[in-house]
C-alpha positions as CSV (number, residue, x, y, z in Angstrom):
1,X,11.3,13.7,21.0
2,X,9.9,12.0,18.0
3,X,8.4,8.6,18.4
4,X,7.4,6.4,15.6
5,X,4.2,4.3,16.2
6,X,5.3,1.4,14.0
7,X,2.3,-1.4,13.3
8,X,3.4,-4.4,11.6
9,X,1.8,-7.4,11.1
10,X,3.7,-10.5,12.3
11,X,3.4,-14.5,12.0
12,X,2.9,-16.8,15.1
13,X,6.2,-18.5,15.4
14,X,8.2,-16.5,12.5
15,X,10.7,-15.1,14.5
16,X,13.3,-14.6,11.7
17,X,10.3,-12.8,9.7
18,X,9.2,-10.9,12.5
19,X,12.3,-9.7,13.3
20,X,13.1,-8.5,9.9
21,X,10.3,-6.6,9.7
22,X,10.9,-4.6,13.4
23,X,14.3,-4.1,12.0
24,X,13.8,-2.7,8.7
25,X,10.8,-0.3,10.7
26,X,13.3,0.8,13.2
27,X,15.8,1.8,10.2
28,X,12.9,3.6,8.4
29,X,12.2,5.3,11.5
30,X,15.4,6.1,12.3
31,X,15.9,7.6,8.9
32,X,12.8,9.7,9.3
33,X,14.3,11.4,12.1
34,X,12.7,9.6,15.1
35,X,14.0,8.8,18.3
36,X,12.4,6.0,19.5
37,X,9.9,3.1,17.5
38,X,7.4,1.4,19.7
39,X,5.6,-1.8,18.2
40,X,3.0,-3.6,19.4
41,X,2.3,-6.6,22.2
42,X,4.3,-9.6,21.4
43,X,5.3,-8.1,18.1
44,X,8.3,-10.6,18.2
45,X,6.6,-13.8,18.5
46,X,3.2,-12.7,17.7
47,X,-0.1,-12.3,19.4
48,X,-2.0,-14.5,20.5
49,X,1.0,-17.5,20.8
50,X,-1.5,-19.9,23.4
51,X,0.2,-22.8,23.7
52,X,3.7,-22.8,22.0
53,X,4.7,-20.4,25.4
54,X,4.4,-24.2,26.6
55,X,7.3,-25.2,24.6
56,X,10.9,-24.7,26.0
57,X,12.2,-24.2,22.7
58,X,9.9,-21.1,21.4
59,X,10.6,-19.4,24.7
60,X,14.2,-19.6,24.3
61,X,14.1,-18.2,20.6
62,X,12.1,-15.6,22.4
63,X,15.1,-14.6,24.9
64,X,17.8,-14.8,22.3
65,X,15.9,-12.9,19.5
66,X,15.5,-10.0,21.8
67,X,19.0,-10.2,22.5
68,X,20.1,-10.0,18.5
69,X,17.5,-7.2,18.3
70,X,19.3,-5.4,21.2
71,X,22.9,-5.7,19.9
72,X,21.8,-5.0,15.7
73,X,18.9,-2.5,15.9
74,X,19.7,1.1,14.2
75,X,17.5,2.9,16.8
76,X,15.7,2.3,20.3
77,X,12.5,0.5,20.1
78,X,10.4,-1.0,22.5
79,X,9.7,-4.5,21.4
80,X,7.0,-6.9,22.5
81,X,7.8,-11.0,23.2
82,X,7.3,-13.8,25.7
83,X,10.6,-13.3,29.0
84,X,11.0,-15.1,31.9
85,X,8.8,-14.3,34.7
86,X,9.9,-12.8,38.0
87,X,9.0,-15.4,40.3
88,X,10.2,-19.0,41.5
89,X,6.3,-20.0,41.8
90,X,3.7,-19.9,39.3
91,X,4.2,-19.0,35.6
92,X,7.9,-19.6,34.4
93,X,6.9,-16.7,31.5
94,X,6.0,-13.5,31.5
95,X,4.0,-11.2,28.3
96,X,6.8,-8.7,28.5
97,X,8.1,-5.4,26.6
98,X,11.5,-4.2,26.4
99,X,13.6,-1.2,25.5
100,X,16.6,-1.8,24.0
101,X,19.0,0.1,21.9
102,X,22.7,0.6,22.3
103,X,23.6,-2.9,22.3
104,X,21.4,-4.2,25.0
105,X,17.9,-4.1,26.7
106,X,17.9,-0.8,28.7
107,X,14.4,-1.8,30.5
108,X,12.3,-4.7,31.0
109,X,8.5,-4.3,31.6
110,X,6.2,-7.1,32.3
111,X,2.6,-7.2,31.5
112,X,0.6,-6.6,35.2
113,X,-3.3,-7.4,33.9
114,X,-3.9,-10.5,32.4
115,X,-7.3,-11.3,30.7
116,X,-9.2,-14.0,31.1
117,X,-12.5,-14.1,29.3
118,X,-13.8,-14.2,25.7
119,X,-10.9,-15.1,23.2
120,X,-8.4,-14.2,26.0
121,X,-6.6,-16.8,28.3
122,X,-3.4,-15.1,29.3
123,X,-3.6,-16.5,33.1
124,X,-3.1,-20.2,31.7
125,X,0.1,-18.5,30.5
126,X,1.8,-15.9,32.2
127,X,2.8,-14.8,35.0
128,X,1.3,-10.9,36.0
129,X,4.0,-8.4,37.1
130,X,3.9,-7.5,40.7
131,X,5.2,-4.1,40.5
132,X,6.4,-1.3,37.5
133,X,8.4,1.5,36.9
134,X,8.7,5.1,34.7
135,X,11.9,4.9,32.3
136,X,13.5,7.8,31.5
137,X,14.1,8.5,28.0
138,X,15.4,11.0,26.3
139,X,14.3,13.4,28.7
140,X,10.7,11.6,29.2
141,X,9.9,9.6,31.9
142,X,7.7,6.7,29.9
143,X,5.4,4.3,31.7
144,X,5.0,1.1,29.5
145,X,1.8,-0.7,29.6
146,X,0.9,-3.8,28.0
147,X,-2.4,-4.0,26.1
148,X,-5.3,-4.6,29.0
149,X,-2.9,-2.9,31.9
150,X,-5.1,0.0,30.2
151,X,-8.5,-1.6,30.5
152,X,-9.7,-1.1,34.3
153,X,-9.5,3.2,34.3
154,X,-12.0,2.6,37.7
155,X,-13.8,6.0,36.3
156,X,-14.6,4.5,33.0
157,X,-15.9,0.9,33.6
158,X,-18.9,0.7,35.4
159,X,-17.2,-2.2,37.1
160,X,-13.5,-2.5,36.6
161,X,-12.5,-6.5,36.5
162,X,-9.2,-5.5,38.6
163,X,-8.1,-4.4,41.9
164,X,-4.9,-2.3,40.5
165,X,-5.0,0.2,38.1
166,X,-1.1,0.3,36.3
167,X,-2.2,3.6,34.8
168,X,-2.6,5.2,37.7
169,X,-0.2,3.6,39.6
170,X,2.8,4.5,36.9
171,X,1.5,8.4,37.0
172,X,2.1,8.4,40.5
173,X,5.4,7.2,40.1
174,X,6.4,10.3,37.5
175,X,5.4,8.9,34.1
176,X,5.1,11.6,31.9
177,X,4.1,9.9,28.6
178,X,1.9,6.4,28.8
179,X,2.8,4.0,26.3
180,X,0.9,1.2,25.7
181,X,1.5,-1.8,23.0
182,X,-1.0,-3.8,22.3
183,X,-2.8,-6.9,20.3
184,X,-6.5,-6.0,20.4
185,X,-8.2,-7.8,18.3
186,X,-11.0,-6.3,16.0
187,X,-14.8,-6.7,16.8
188,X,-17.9,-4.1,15.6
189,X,-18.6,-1.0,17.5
190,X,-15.2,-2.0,19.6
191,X,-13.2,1.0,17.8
192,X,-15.3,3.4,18.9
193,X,-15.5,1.9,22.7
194,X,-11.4,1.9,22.7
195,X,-11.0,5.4,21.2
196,X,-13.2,6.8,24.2
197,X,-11.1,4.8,26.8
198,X,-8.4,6.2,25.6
199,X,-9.1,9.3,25.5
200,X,-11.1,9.1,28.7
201,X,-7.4,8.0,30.3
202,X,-5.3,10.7,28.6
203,X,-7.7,13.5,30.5
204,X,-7.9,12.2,33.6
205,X,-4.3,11.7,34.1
206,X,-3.4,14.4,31.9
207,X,-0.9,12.7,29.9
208,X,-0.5,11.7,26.4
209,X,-1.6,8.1,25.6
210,X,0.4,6.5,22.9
211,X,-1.2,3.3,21.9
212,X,0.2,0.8,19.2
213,X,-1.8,-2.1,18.2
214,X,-1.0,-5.2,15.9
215,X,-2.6,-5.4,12.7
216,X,-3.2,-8.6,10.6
217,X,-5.0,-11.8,11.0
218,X,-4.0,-14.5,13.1
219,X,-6.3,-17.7,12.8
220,X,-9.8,-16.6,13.9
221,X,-8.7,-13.5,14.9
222,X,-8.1,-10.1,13.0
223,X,-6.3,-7.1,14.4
224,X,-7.1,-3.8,12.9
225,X,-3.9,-1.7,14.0
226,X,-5.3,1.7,13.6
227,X,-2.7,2.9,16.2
228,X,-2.7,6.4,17.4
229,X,-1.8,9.0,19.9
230,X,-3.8,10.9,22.4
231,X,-3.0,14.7,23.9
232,X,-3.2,15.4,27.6
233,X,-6.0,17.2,26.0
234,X,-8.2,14.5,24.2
235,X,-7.4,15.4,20.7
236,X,-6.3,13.0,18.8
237,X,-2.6,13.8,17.1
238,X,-1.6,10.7,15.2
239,X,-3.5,7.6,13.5
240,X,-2.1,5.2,11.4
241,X,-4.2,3.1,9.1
242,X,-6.6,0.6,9.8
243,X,-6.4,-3.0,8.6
244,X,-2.9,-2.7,7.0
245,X,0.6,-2.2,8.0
246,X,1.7,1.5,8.8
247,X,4.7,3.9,10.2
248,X,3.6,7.1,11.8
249,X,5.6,9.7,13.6
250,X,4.8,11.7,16.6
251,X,6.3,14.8,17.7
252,X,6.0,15.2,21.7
253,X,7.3,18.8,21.7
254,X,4.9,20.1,18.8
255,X,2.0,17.6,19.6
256,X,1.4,17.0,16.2
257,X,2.0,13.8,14.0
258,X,0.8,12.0,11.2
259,X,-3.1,11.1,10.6
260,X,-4.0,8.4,8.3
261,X,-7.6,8.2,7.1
262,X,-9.9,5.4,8.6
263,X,-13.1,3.3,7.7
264,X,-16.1,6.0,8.6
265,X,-18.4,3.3,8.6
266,X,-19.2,-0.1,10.4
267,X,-19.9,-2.0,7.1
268,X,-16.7,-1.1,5.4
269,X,-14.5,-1.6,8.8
270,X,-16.1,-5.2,8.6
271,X,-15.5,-5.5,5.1
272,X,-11.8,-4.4,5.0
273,X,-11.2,-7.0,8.1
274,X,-13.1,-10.2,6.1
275,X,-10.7,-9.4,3.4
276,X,-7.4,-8.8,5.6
277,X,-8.4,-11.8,8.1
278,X,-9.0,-14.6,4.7
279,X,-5.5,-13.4,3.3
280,X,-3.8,-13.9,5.9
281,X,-5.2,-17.1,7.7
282,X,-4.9,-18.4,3.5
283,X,-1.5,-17.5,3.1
284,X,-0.2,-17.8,6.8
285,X,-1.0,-21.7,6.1
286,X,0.8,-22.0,3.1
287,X,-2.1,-21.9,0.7
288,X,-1.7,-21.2,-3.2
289,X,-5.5,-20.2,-3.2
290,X,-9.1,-20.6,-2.6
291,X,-11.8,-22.4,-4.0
292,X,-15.6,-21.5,-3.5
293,X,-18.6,-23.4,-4.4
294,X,-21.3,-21.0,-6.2
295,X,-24.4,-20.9,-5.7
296,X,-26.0,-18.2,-6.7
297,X,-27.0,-17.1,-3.7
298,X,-26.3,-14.1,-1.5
299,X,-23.2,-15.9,1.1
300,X,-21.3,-17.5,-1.7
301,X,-21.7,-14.2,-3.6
302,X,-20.1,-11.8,-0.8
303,X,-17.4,-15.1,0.4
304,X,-16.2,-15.3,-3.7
305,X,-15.8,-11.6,-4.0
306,X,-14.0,-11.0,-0.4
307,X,-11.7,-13.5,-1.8
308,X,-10.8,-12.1,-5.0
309,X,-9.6,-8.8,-3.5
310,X,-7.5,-10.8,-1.2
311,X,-6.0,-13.2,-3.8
312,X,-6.7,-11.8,-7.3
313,X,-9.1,-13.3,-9.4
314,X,-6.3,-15.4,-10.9
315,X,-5.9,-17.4,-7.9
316,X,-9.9,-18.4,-6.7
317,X,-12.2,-21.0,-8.4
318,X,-15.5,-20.7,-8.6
319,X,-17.7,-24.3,-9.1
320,X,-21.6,-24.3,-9.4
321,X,-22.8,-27.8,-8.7
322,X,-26.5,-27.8,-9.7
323,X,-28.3,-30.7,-8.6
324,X,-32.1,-32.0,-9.4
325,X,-33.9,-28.5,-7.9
326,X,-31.2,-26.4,-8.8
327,X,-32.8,-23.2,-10.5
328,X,-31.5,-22.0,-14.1
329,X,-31.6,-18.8,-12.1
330,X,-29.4,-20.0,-9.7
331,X,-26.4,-21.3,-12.3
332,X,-26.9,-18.1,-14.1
333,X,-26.3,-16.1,-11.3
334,X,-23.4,-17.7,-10.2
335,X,-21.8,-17.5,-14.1
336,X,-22.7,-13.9,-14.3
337,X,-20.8,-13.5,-10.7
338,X,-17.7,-15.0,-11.6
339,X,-17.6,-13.0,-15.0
340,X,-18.0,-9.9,-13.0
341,X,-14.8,-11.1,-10.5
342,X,-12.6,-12.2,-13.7
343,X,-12.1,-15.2,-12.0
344,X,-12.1,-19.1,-13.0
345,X,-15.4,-20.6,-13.0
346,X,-16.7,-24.3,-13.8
347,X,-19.6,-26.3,-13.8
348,X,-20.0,-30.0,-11.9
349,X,-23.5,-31.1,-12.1
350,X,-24.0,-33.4,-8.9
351,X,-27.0,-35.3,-10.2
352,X,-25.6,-38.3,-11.5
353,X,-23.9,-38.8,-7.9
354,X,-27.1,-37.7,-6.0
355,X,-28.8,-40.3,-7.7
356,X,-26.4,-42.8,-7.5
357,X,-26.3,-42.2,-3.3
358,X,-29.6,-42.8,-3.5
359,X,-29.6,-45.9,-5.2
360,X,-27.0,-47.1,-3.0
361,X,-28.8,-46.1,-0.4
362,X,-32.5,-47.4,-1.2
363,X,-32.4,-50.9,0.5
364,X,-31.1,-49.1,3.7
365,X,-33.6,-46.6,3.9
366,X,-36.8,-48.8,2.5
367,X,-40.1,-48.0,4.0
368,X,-39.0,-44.9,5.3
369,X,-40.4,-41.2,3.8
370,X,-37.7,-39.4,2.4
371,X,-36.9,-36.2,4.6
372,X,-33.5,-34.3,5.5
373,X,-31.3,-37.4,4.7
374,X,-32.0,-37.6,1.3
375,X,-31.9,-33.4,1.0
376,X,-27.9,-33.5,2.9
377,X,-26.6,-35.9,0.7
378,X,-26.6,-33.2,-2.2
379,X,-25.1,-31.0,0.6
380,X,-22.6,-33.6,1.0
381,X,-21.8,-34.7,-2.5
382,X,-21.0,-30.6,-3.4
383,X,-18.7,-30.7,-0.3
384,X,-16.5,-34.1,-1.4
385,X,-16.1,-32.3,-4.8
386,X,-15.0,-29.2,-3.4
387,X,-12.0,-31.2,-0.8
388,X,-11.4,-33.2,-3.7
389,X,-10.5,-30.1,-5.9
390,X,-8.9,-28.4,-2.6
391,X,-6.4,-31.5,-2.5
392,X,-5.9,-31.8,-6.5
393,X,-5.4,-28.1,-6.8
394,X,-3.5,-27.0,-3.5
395,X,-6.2,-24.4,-2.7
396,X,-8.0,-23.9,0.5
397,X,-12.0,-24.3,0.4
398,X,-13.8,-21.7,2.0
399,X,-17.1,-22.3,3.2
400,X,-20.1,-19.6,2.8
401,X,-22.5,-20.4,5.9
402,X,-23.4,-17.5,7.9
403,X,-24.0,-17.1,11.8
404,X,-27.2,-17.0,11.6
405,X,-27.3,-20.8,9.9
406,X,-24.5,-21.8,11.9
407,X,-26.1,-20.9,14.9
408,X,-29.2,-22.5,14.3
409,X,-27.8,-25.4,12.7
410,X,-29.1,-24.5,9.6
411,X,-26.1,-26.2,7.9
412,X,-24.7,-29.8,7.0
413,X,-22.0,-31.6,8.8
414,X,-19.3,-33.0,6.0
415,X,-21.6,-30.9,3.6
416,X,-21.8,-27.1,2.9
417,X,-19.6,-27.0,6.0
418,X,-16.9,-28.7,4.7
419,X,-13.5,-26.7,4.3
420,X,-10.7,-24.8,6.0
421,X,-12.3,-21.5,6.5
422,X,-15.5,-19.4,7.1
423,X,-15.5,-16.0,6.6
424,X,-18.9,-14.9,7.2
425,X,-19.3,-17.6,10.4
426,X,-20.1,-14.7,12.6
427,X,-21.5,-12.4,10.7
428,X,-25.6,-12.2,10.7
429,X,-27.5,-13.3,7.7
430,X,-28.7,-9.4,7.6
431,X,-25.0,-7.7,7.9
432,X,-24.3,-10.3,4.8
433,X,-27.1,-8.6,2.8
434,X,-25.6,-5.0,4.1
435,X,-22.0,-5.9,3.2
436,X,-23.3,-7.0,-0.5
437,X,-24.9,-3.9,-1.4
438,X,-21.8,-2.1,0.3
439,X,-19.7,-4.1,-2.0
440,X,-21.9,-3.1,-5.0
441,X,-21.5,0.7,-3.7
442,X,-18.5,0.6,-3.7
443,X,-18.7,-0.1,-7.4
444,X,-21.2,1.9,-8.5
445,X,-19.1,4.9,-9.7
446,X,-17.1,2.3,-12.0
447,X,-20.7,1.7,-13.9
448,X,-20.9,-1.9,-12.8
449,X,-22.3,-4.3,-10.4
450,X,-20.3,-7.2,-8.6
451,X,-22.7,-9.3,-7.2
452,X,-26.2,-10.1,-9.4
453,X,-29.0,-8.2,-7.9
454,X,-31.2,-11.0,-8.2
455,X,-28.8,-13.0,-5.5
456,X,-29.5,-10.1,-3.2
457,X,-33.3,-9.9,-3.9
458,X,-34.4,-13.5,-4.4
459,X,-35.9,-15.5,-0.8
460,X,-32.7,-17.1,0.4
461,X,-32.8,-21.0,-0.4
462,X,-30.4,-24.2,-0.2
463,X,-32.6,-25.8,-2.8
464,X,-32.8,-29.3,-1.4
465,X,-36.3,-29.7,-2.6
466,X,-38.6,-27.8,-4.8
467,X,-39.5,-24.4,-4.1
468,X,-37.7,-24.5,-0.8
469,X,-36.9,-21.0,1.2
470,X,-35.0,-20.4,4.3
471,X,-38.3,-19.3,5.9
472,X,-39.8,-22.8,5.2
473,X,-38.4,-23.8,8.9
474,X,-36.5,-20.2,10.4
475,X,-37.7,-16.6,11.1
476,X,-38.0,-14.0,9.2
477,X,-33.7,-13.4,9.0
478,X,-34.5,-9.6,10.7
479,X,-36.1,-11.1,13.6
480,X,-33.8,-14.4,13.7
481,X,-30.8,-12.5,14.4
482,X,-32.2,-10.2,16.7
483,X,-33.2,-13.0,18.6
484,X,-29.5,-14.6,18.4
485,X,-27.8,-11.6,19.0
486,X,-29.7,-11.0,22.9
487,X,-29.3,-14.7,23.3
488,X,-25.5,-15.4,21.9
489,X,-24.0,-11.9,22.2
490,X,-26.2,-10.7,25.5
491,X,-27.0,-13.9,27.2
492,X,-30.4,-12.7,27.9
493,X,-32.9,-15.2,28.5
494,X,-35.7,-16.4,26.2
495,X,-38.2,-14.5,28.6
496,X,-36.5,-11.2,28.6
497,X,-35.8,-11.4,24.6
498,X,-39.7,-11.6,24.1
499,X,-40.0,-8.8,25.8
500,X,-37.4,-6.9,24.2
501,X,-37.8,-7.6,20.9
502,X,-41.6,-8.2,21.0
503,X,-41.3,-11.6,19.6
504,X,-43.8,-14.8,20.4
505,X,-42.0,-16.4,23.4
506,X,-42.3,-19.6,21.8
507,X,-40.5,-18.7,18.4
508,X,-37.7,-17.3,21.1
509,X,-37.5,-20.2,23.1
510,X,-37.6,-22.2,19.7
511,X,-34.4,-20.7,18.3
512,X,-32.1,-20.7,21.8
513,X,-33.4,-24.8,22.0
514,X,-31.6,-24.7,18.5
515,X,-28.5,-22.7,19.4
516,X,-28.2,-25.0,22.5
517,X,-28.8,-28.0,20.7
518,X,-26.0,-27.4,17.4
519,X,-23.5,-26.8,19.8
520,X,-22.0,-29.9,18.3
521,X,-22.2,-29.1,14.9
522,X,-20.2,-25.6,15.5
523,X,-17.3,-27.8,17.5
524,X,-16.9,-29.5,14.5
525,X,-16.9,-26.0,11.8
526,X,-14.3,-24.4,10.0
527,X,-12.4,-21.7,11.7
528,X,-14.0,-18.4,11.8
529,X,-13.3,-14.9,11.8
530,X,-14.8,-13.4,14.6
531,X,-16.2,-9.9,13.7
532,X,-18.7,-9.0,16.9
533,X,-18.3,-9.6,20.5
534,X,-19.1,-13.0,20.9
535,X,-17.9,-15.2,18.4
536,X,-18.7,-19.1,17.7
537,X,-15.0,-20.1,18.6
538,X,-12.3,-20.1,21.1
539,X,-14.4,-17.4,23.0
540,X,-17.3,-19.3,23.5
541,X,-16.9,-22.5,25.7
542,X,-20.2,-24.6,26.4
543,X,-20.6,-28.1,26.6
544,X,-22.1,-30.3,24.2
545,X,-23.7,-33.0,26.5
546,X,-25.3,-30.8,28.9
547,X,-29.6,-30.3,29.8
548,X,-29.3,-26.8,31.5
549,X,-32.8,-24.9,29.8
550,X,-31.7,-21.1,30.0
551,X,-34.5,-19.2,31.7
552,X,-35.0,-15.9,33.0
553,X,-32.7,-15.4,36.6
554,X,-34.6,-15.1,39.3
555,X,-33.2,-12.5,42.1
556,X,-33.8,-13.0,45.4
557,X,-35.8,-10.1,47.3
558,X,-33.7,-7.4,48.8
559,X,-30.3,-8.7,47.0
């Protein structure tokens, strides 16, 4: 039998586009000799829907979508989307995949593990399955899974979050071939963790793994397909690319399908998901194009060039807004930038306005020093120009802050944050350096250099007063986000961080005070595209009013 792993890369809600594209990949498959196309979890609605599964009306376009798909489709597919659930209690819906072909839906499998932690909420949804069954098809008895139904192999995870194990269950019920569809988003070092899962799964049971992810970005998220099969024996006998949309075919008599190549390092993964996630959360929303302010520095550097290989230079504006300590170094930076993007580029001096904030301003503030009021208001003069050209212009601003800043509030509310998206909001001040001399790398051979070097060499600075660096009031950046990685990522405490790291307590306790503190600044950010495990976002809940003061756990004797 020849199954074709077909990744496509839906909209939320776009069932007539979504369905297109399932149907013209069916027919492609079909005409390249398969037998059966399996896409991913949800593929029909697309992943993750939160709460439109709460409206009666997108569940019902659900039900009768699959239906049409059933009665039209040129070959058998099994096709994610949002059913009714089993039971008369509980969830009303269920995260569901179905075979159909022939003119109806031959099998119905519902999803039996939900998640519920980090970006994942799927118990305030859906209703888990209670029981599942092999198919037979085409000779193969196939046990469907449903993205984490894989996730808790009890001889993998040190501690499996689950009682059941469908994968095992299924095998002892005859499955022959597991199939699992899935929407798992991206995160660093997370492809390597899966691929050993998998393959870890495909051993012990001694059965091929066929696993089909989504790829494409949906809000903060970004999935990086990179679907593939695995042989009873580990080896790996069919990939399809990462980060864009793919058809591959795999032969289950031969063992052998098609490989497509892969991002061999970390940097470039990273780089190929910034660029996938900002097209598609840009043009998912309707936007024309981007806007970015320019500043000659390092963030606003790698956010402008990210953007022009997802738009085109033709459709991102570049604006410098020097102000009174703005550097000539600075503007020419940002100039010679744009010139090496092709892209449109303008300057706005801001000031005549800083000055005439100030003035307005000077009764109000009398007899007080000037300190970081006076420096945010050229934060938030740049950031009213910028929405102001967003709303003339059609085009989406993109803000440059990095999670390293945003974590440690190093960033201005209705200033440099203002806009619809972040990019680099979770990716450390230190990976931004690494991704802008990958990005000149990648250039190199072409006898040419994207961004300035002097924006990668020069101290880092928001220049809101003279001579200002970053490292006036943060850590060195190599230590800062080591610190913020153990405390955001790890949820170590202060105490066991110093230890680690072999940092001054006091500069750790400093910087987790500062995370705990600008909670409410990052409630109020631009959406994010999360790139490592714990994200600023929807997968990080804490409170804003709260006094807890994280300290090192202390466990009782003998527990």
């Amino acid at each position: 039998m020849k199954v074709a792993l077909a990744q496509i890369n839906p909209t939320i809600g776009d069932f007539d586009g979504n369905a297109a594209k399932i149907r013209q990949n069916a027919a492609e498959a079909g005409r390249r000799g398969a037998d059966l196309a399996i896409f991913s979890e949800l593929s029909l609605c697309g992943y993750p829907p939160f709460d439109l599964v709460e409206r009666p009306a997108f569940v019902q376009r659900n039900l009768e979508e699959i239906e049409r798909l059933a009665a039209e489709i040129s070959l058998p597919s099994i096709v994610g989307f949002v059913g009714r659930s089993q039971d008369d209690t509980g969830k009303t819906v269920a995260n569901c995949a179905a075979l159909i072909g022939y003119g109806r839906v031959l099998f119905l499998q519902r999803k039996m593990l939900l998640p519920t932690y980090d970006v994942f909420d799927e118990s305030r949804y859906f209703q888990p399955a209670h029981s599942q069954h092999a198919i037979e098809f085409n000779g193969v008895a196939l046990g469907i899974t449903i993205c984490e139904d894989i996730w808790n192999d009890k001889q993998f995870w040190a501690r499996p979050l689950y009682e059941r194990d469908p994968v095992a269950e299924l095998v002892g019920k005859g499955a022959e071939l597991i199939v699992n569809v899935s929407s798992s988003p991206f995160h660093l070092h997370k492809r390597e963790l899966r691929q050993k899962m998998i393959h870890s799964i495909a051993l012990r049971h001694g059965r091929p793994v066929i696993y089909v992810n989504q790829v494409g970005g949906n809000d903060s998220l970004v999935f990086e397909g990179a679907s593939c099969v695995i042989t009873a024996r580990g080896d790996v006998a069919a990939r399809a690319a990462a980060f864009s949309e793919d058809l591959v075919l795999y032969d289950t008599g031969s063992q052998s399908g098609e490989i497509h190549p892969q991002p061999e390092e970390e940097i470039e993964a990273v780089h190929q998901a910034l660029v996938l996630g900002t097209r598609d959360y840009v043009r998912k929303c309707g936007f024309r194009g981007v806007i970015v302010g320019l500043s000659g520095g390092i963030d606003s550097a790698v956010v402008a060039t990210l953007a022009v290989e997802a738009f085109g230079a033709a459709n991102v504006r570049g604006v410098a807004m020097p102000g009174p300590y703005s550097s000539e170094g600075s503007v020419r930076d940002a100039r010679d930038l744009a010139h090496n993007l092709g892209m449109e580029f303008e300057i706005i001096p801001i000031t005549d306005v800083f000055n005439s904030y100030r003035a307005s301003l000077k009764e109000a503030f009398r007899g007080r020093p000037e300190d970081a009021a006076e420096e945010n208001l050229q934060a938030r003069v740049r950031g009213n120009i910028l929405m102001a050209l967003s709303n003339k212009f059609g085009a989406l601003t993109l803000t440059t802050g990095n999670k390293s800043e945003l974590a440690v509030g190093y960033c201005t509310l209705y200033g440099d944050m203002a806009g619809g998206l972040a990019p680099l909001s979770d990716l450390p001040k230190t990976m931004v350096y690494a991704l802008a001399e990958h990005i000149n790398a990648m250039h190199a051979k072409e006898g040419r250099e994207i961004i300035p070097r002097s924006s990668i060499t020069k101290p880092p600075s928001a220049e809101l007063r003279p001579n200002q660096t970053d490292q006036d009031t943060l850590p060195p950046y190599e230590a800062l986000d080591r610190i913020l990685r153990d405390y955001v990522e790890e949820m170590m405490s202060p105490e066991d961080i110093a230890e680690k790291e072999q940092l001054p307590l006091k500069m750790v306790e400093e910087i987790a005070a500062k995370v705990d503190h600008n909670e409410y600044k990052r409630q109020q950010a631009a959406v994010g595209l999360k790139m490592t495990s714990k994200a600023f976002g929807i997968g990080r809940k804490f409170p804003i009013a709260q006094a807890f003061k994280p300290g090192r756990a202390r466990v009782p004797a003998g527990s």
